[in-house]
Each structure stands twice: as C-alpha cells, then as structure tokens.
KOLPAMI-118946 format. One record per residue (C-alpha): residue in one letter; x, y, z; residue number from 1. Coordinates in steps of 0.02 Angstrom, whole numbers, plus 50000, padded with zeros to 5 digits. Example, Ala and Ser with C-alpha at 12.3 -4.5 7.8 and 13.67 -1.06 7.14 Angstrom:
BEGIN
NODE rest     u     v     w  nr
NODE    a 50615 49775 50390   1
NODE    s 50684 49947 50357   2
end
This chain:
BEGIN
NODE rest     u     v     w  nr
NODE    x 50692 55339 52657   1
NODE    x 50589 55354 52501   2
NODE    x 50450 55258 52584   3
NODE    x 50449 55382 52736   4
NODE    x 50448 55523 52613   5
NODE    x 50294 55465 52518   6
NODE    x 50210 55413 52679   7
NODE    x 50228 55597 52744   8
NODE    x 50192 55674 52578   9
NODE    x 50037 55576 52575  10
NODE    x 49979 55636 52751  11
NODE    x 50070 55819 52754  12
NODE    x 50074 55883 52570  13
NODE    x 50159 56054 52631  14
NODE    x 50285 55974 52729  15
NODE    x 50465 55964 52637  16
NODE    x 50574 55811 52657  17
NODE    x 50757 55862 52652  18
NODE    x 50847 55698 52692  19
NODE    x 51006 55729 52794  20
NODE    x 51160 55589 52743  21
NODE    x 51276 55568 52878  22
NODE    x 51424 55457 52885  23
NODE    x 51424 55336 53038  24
NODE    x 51559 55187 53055  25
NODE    x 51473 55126 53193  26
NODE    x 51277 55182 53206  27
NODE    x 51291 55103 53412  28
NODE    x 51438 55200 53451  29
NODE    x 51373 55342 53594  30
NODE    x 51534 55452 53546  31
NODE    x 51543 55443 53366  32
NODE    x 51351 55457 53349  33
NODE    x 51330 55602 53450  34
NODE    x 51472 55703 53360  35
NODE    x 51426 55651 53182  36
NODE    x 51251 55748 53248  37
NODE    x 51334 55880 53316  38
NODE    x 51434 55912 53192  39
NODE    x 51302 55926 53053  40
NODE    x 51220 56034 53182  41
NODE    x 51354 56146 53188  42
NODE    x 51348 56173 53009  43
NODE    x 51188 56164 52960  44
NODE    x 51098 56324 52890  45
NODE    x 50945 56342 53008  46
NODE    x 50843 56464 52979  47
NODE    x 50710 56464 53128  48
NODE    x 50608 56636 53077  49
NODE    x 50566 56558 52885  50
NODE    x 50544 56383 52913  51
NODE    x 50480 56266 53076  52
NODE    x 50578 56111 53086  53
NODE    x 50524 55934 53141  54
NODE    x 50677 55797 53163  55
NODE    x 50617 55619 53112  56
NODE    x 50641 55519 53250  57
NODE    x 50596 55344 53215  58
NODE    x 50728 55294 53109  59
NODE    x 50915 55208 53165  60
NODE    x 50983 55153 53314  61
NODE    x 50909 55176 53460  62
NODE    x 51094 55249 53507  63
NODE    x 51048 55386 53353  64
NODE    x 50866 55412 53428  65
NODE    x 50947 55455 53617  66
NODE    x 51069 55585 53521  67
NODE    x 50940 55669 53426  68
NODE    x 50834 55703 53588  69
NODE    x 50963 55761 53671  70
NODE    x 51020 55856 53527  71
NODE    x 50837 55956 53534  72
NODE    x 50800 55967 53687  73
NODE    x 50998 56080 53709  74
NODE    x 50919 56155 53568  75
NODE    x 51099 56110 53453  76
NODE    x 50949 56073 53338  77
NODE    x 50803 56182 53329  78
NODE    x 50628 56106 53287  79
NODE    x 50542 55994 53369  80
NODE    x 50529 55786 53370  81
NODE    x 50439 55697 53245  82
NODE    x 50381 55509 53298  83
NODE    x 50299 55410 53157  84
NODE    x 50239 55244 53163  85
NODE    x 50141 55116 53038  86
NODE    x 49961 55065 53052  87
NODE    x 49957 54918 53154  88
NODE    x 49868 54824 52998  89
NODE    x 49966 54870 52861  90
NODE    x 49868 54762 52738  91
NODE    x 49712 54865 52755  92
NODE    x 49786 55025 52706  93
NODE    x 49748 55121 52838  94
NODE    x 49871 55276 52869  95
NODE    x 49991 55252 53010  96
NODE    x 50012 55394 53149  97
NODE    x 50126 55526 53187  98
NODE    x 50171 55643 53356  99
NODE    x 50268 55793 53383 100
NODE    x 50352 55805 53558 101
NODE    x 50411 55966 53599 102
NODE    x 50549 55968 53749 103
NODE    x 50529 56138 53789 104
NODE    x 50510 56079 53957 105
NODE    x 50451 56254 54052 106
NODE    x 50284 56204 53970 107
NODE    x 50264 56056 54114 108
NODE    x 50264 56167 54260 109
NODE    x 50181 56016 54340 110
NODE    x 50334 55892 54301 111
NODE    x 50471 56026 54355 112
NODE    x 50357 56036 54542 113
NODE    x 50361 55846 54552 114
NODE    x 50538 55848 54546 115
NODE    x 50562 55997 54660 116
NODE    x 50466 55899 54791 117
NODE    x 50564 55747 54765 118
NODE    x 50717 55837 54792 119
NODE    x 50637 55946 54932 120
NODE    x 50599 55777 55024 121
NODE    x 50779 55681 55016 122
NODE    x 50842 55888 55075 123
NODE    x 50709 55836 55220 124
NODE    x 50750 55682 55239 125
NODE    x 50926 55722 55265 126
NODE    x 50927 55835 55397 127
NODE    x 50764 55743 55478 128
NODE    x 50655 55876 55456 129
NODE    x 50758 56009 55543 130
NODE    x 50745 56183 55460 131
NODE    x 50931 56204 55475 132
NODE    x 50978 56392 55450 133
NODE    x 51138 56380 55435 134
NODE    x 51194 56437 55235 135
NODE    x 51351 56341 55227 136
NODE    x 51274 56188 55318 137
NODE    x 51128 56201 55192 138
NODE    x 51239 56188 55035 139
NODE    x 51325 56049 55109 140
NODE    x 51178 55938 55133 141
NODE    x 51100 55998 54964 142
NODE    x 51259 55926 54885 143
NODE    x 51265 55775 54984 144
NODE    x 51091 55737 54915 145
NODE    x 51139 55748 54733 146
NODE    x 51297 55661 54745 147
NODE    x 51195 55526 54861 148
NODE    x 51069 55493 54712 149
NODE    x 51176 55488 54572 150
NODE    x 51333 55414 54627 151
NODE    x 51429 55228 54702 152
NODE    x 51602 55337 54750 153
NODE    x 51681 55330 54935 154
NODE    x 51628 55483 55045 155
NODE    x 51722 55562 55177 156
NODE    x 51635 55654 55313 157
NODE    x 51756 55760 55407 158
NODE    x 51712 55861 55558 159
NODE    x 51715 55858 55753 160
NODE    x 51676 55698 55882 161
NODE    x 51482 55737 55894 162
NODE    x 51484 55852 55732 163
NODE    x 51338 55723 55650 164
NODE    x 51445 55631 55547 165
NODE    x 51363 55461 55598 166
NODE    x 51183 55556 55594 167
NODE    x 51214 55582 55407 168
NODE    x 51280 55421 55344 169
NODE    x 51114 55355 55403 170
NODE    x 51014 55478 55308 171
NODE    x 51100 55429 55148 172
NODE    x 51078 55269 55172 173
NODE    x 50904 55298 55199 174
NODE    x 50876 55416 55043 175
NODE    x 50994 55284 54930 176
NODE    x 50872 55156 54997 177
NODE    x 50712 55263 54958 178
NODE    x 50784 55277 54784 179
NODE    x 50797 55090 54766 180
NODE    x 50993 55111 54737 181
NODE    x 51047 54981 54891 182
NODE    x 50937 54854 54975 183
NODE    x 51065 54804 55093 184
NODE    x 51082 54847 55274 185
NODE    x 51162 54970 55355 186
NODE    x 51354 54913 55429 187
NODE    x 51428 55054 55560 188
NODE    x 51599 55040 55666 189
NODE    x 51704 55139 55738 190
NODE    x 51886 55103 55682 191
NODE    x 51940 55174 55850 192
NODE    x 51877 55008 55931 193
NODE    x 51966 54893 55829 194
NODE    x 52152 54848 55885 195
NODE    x 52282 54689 55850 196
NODE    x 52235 54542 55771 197
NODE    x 52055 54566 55805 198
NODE    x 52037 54708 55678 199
NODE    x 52071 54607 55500 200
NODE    x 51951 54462 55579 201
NODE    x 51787 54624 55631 202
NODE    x 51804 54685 55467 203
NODE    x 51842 54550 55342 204
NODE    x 51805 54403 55426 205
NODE    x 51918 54230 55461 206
NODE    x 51879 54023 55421 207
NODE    x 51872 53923 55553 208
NODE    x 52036 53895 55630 209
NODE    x 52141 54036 55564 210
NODE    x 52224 54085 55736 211
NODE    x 52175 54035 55924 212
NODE    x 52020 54046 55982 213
NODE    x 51951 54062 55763 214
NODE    x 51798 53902 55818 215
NODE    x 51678 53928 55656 216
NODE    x 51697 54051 55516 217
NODE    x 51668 54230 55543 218
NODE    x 51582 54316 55390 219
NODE    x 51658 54512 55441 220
NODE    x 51583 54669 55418 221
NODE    x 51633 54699 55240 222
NODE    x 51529 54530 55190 223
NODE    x 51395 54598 55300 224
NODE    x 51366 54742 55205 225
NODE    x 51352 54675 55053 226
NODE    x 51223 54763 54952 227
NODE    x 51212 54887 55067 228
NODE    x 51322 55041 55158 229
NODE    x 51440 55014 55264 230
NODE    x 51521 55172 55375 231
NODE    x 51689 55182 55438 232
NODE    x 51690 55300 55576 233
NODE    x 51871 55355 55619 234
NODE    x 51937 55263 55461 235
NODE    x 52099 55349 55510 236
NODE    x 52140 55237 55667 237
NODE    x 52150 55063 55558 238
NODE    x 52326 54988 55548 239
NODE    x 52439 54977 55384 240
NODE    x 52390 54792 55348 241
NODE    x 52161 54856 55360 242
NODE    x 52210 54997 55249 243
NODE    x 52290 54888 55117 244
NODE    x 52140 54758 55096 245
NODE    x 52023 54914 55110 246
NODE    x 52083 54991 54968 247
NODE    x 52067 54809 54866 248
NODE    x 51911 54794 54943 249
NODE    x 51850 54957 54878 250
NODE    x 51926 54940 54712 251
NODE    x 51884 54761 54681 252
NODE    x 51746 54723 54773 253
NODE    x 51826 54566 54845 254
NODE    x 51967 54527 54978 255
NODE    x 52050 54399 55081 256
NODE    x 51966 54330 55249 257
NODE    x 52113 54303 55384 258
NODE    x 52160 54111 55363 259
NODE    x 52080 54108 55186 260
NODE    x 52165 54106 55014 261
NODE    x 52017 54109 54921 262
NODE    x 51927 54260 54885 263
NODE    x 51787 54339 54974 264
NODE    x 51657 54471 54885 265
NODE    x 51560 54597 54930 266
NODE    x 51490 54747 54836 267
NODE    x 51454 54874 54954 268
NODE    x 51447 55063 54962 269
NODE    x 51576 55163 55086 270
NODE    x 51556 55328 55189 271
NODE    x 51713 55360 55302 272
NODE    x 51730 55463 55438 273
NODE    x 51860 55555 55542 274
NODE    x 51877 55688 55665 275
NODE    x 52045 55752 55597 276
NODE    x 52132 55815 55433 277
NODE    x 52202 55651 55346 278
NODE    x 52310 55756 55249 279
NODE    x 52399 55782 55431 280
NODE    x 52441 55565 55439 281
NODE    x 52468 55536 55251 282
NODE    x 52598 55644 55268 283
NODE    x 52668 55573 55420 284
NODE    x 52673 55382 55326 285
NODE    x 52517 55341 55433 286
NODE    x 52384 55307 55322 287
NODE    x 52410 55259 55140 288
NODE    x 52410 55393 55021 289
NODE    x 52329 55293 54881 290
NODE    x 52188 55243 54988 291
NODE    x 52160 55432 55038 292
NODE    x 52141 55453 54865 293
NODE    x 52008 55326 54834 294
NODE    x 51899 55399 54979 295
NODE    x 51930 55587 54956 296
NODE    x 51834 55619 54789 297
NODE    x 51685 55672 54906 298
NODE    x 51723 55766 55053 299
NODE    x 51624 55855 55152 300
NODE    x 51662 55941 55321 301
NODE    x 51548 55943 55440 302
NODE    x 51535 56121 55568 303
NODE    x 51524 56100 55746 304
NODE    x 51368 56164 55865 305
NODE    x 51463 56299 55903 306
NODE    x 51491 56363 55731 307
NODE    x 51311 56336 55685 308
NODE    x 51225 56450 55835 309
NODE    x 51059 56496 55733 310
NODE    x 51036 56325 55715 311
NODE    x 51016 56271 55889 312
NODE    x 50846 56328 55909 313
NODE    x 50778 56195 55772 314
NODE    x 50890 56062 55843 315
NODE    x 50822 56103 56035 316
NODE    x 50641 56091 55940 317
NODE    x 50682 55946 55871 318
NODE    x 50761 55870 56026 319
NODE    x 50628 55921 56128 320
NODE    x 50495 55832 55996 321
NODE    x 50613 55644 56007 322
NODE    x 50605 55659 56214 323
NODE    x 50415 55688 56204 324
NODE    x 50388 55525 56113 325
NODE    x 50516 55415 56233 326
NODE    x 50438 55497 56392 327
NODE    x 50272 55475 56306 328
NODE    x 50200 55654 56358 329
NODE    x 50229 55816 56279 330
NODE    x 50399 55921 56348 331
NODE    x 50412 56114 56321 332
NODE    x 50477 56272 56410 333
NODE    x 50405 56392 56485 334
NODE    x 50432 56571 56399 335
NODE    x 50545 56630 56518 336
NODE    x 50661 56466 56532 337
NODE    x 50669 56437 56345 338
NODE    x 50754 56624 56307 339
NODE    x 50847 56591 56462 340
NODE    x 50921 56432 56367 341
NODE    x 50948 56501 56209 342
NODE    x 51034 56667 56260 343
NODE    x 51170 56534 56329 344
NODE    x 51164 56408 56200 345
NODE    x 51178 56537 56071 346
NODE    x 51339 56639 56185 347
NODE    x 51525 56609 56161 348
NODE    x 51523 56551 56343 349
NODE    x 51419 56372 56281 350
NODE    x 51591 56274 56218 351
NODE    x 51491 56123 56176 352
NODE    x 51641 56031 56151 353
NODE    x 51537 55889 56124 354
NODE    x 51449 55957 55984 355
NODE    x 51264 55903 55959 356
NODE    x 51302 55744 56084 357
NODE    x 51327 55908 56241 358
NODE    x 51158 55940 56176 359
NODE    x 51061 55797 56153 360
NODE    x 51114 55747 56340 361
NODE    x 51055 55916 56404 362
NODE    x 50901 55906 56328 363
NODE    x 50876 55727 56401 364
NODE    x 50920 55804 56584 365
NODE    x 50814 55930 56562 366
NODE    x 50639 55852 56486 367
NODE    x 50683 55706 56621 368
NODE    x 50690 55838 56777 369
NODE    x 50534 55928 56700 370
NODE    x 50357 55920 56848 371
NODE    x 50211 55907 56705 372
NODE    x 50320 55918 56558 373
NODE    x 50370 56101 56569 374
NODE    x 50567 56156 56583 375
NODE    x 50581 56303 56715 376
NODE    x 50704 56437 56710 377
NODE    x 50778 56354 56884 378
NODE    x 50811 56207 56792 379
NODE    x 50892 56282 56657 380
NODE    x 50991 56405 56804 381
NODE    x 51036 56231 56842 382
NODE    x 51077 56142 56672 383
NODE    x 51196 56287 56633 384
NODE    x 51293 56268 56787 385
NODE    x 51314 56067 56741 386
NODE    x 51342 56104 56581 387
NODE    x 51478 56238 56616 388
NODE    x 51558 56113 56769 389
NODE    x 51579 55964 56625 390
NODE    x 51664 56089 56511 391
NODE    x 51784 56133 56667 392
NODE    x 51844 55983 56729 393
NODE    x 51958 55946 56617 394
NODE    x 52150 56016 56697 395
NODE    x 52139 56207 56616 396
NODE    x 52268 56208 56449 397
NODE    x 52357 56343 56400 398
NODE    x 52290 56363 56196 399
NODE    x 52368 56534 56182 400
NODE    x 52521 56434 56075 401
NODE    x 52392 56307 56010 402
NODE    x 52288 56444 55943 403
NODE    x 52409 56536 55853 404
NODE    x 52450 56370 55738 405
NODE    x 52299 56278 55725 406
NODE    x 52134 56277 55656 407
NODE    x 51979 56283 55742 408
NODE    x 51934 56129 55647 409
NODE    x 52111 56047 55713 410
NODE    x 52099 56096 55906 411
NODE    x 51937 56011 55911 412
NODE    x 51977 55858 55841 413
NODE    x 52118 55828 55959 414
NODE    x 52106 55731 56119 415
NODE    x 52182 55809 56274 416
NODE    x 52326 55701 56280 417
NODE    x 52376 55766 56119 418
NODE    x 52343 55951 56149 419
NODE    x 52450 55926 56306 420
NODE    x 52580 55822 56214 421
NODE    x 52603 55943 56065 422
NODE    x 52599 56092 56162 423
NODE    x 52761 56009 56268 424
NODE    x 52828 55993 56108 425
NODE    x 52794 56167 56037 426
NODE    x 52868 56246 56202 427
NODE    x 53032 56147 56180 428
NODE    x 53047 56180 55999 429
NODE    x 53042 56357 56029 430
NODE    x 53185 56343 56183 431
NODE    x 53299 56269 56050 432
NODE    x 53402 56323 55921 433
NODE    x 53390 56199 55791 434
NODE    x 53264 56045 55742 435
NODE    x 53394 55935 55801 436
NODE    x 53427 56005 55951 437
NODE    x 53235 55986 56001 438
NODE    x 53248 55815 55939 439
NODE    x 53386 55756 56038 440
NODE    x 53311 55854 56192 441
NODE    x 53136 55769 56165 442
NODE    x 53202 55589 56112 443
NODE    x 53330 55589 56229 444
NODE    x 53318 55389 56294 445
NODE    x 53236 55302 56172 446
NODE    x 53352 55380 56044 447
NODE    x 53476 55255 56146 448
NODE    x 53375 55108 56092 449
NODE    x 53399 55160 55906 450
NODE    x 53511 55065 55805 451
NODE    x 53527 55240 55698 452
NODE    x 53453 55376 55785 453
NODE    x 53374 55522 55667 454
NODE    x 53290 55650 55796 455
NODE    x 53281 55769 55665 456
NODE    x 53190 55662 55552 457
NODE    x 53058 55599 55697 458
NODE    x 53010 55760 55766 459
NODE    x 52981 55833 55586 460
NODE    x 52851 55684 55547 461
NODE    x 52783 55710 55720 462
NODE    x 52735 55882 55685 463
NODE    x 52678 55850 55510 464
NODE    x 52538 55755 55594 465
NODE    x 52492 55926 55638 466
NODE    x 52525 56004 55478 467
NODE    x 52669 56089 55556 468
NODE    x 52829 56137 55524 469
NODE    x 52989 56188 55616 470
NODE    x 52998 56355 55534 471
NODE    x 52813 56390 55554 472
NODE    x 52847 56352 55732 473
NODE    x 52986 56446 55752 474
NODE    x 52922 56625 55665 475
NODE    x 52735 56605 55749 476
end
C-alpha cells in the first residue's frame, strides 16, 4: 500500500491517498466480499460536490475487483475506477500507467444500440420476422427471449392444438444455438404418439434384448438430444412409469434404458408442451405433481388465431411469402379478394379451430388454385365456404352448459369426445340430487366389477380433470 501511495504521489501530487482497511475472512468469497464493500459504502462519508473520487482497482482478488465494479457502476460508490499498472521494465525506471474507466454507461450510445439490435434480432428471430401486433403476444415472446438467453430451466408452452407451440420451441432452439448456448440438435415428439411398452424404449432407449422383438440397442430420444433441445409436445399424455424417469432425467441428467441397470446420460435442455391446464390432471392423480413442478417455473400460454385477429394480416403476408418460394413464383391478391379475406378472417364467424394450422392450409389452397399467381375474390367466395363446411361437419354440440363453466382456453383444448362426454356428465349431475347419486347413475355396471365401489369419489376426480366441482356444477 505504501508503494502504491508513493507511486501515485509521484505521478499525481494533488491526489490524496486515504487507504480504506476492511476486514475480509475470505478475500474469494463473492458474499462476504461484496457486503464487507457494501457495507463500508453504506457508511462512508462521501461527499461528491467537494471532492472527485477514483477507487483503486488493481489491488486483491479478482473476486474484490468484480465487487468494486459493480459497486460503481450501481453507483453504491461514487467516483470513478482507477486501473494502475507497472512499467513493463521496472529496472529502467520508467513510470508505470494509469486509466480511469468511467461506467456511466449512457455515454456509449453506440454500445447500448448494439445491444438493442441484438435483442431486436432474437425478438425477430422468434416470431420469424412477423410484425406481430398483438400486445399480449408481444410481451410473451419478448420474455421468452430473455429467459431463452439466460437460462437451462424446463419451459412449458401451453395453448391450443395449432396455437404455435411447436413453431416456438424451434425458434429458441435456434436463438440458444445463435448464442452458442447448445450445439446439439433439435429432438421433437409428440407424447400423444407414444403408448405401452413402446414409450420407455422412444424416449430412453433399450439394450439389445430387453423384451421381444429389442435386436440391437436403441439409443432413445433423451440420448439423442444430448447437447441439444429436446420438445415434448403433449407431455401430459405420458404414462406414470415416463413421468417418473423424466423427472430423474431432468434432475440428474441421467436415467435407466429399458433392460439396462447401468446408467445412461444425457444433458439436454426441455420445452414441454400441452394443449390443456395440467393443473386439471395433477389434481386428478394423472400426472405427477413433483414433475409439474420441475417444468412449470416458465410458463407461457400461447393465444389462439382467433384471439389474435390483428395479427392475421402479417401471418397471411407471411404465408403468402413461404408459398411463393415452394411454388417458385410470386402469389398475391388482388385488391378486392384480399379485403374480401380479411373482413372474414378477422369476423367472429372464422372459428379457426385449428388455429394457425386452418390457416396455413387455406393459404396453401388458395396460392395453389391461383391462374398467374393472383388470388381472386371467387376463390376466396370459395375458400370461405370450405373453410366454413370443415368447421361444420363436426355433429353440432350444445356449449350453452360448456360455456358457462369453462374457459375459452379449456373448450379448445378438448377433443370432441370429451366435450360430448363431459357435457353427458354435466346434464346428469344436474338431474341428481347428490354426487353420489350421479355417481351411481353414471357408473352403474362397472361399479359391479369393483371390489369396493366409491362413485362418489370417481366422479369427483373425473370432474377435477376439468377443474370442476359438484357444487360449481350444481349453482352454475
């Protein structure tokens, strides 16, 4: 310290030295280091409109150093950073060299841009270039794209069958790629497809003879997407026994191949998706509540088309821009046509119960049907009436009871053998007296095959699927 104080003394006469002594057990300990600083900054006399203050930076730990920029530049400490170092031939006597870096980082106008643009481009990037004008949809991705960069956690993209959800788990894996964060591939699969014995062996692989049929080891999805990002689409359809290695897999990075009892790794990076509140099946005992847990610390729910109506007109663009490359020659619509389209798209009467798939395939129709490359307003006369035809062929359901319990988000997650089956349900519940009653009434052979039969207790998980109750039920 004395040699520092001599050294600056000798180059900066009018500088003062005031030597700071600050008790440290352990000068590499991030925690104890950064309070022992802020601390003394705390209670420190400062007095900024007298004096100008310079911290001496070279000198500790490099733990110390770290603290004492951060310190300044949350302006805890007010001065700026001194940086002193010795002549690089200390023999000769030459006098060594000093900087002051000042953090007050509005002065680099030019650094804050560059990182405007890089976080303009992964926004970009996510949505593929399509000026999206919906504001909730617009926060969501801008979150997605900070929690993309900057964290390894589970993420759980909730929303409607041909909401995006698979459209956006590719983008982050692009952006994490882009940012040098995975070099992996990219793993997708629907959970929906896998069923039986077949499922443990698709996603975490078997050795050669584990069951019938098992020829030569299998190395799974899970070992596939090592390094890499692998989605779950419709993570909620995987049995008990997937669950229980996923969440080991997750948490451990390794699990057990079927047939194997050694160990299999793989360090990979999970987005799950589902088209329906898991809430709704953890609390109907069919998907593990710890393993919810693990994958719900980012959530994000994804609207349908039809709650995003101002931003069908960049999709269409963008549709329109994806057919003109596969066809090879440009594809637009005439004036007419094109408000024609949008007046629809854009109306209550476009259910788009498909979501962005309804429109990607009308699109395709259309820019396929279209003499030179232009869309006519008979074609779209046309597309509407398909469009409206595949909407209507399903038997006509009754929502009025539906509606008055469920979410939007719900009824269109649910398949039309469940709306039909839980609107049976409803109908009897409200015919009987008691949640008993209705169970007896609905369970009324294969409570027979029961060695204790508990109606009570299986129609109240049932409808806790639903995130129902019997008294909700009964009062609606």
């Amino acid at each position: 310290m004395e040699q520092v104080q001599a050294d600056i003394a000798g180059v900066s006469p009018e500088t003062q030295v005031l030597p700071q002594l600050i008790n440290i057990n352990d000068p590499w300990d991030f925690g104890e280091v950064y309070a022992a600083l802020f601390d003394f900054a705390q209670s420190y006399a400062f007095n900024t409109e007298q004096d100008d203050y310079l911290i001496h930076l070279t000198t500790g730990t490099h733990v110390a150093q770290i603290c004492l920029f951060l310190m300044v530049e949350a302006r805890y400490i007010p001065g700026l950073l001194l940086q002193t170092s010795p002549p690089r031939r200390q023999k000769t006597g030459e006098p060594g060299n000093y900087t002051l870096i000042d953090l007050d980082l509005s002065r680099y106008d030019p650094i804050a841009q560059r990182f405007a643009r890089a976080h303009n481009d992964a926004i970009t990037l996510l949505k593929s270039g399509i000026a999206t004008r919906n504001t909730a949809f617009n926060q969501l991705i801008n979150e997605v794209e900070r929690v993309a960069v900057r964290s390894k956690a589970p993420m759980l993209l909730m929303g409607p069958t041909g909401a995006g959800k698979s459209f956006l788990a590719k983008r982050v894996y692009e952006l994490k790629k882009a940012r040098h964060q995975i070099d992996g591939p990219f793993v997708e699969v629907n959970c929906a497809t896998l069923r039986g014995d077949g499922a443990m062996s698709t996603l975490f692989g078997h050795v050669k003879g584990a069951f019938t049929g098992a020829l030569q080891d299998r190395a799974g999805l899970l070992r596939c997407a090592h390094h890499g990002l692998l989605f779950l689409d419709e993570i909620g359809e995987l049995g008990a026994d997937e669950q229980a290695m996923l969440l080991k897999a997750i948490e451990e990075k390794t699990f057990y191949p079927v047939g194997s009892d050694k160990e299999a790794a793989s360090d990979f990076q999970l987005i799950a998706g589902t088209n329906h509140d898991l809430r709704l099946d953890v609390a109907a005992g069919r998907f593990r509540e710890d393993l919810f847990a693990r994958i719900n610390l980012w959530t994000y729910h994804l609207p349908g088309l039809a709650r995003r109506p101002e931003d069908i007109e960049p999709n269409l663009d963008y549709l329109l821009a994806r057919q003109a490359v596969e066809l090879g020659h440009k594809i637009s619509f005439n004036k007419e046509a094109r408000q024609h389209y949008l007046a629809f798209a854009t109306s209550t009467a476009a259910q788009w119960r498909g979501n962005f798939r309804d429109l990607g395939a009308s699109v395709m129709r259309m820019a396929t049907l279209a003499e030179g490359g232009r869309i006519s307003a008979d074609q779209v006369t046309n597309e509407i009436q398909r469009l409206e035809q595949s909407w209507h062929t399903q038997p006509e359901i009754q929502n009025d009871i539906l509606d008055s319990l469920l979410t939007v988000e719900q009824l269109a997650g649910l398949d039309l053998f469940d709306r039909l089956q839980l609107q049976t349900v409803i109908t009897v519940c409200r015919e009987c007296s008691s949640l008993s009653e209705a169970g007896r009434k609905l369970f009324a052979v294969s409570r027979n095959q029961r060695s204790a039969a508990n109606d009570a207790d299986r129609l109240r998980k049932y409808l806790a699927k639903f995130g129902l109750a019997w008294a909700v039920i009964k009062n609606s």
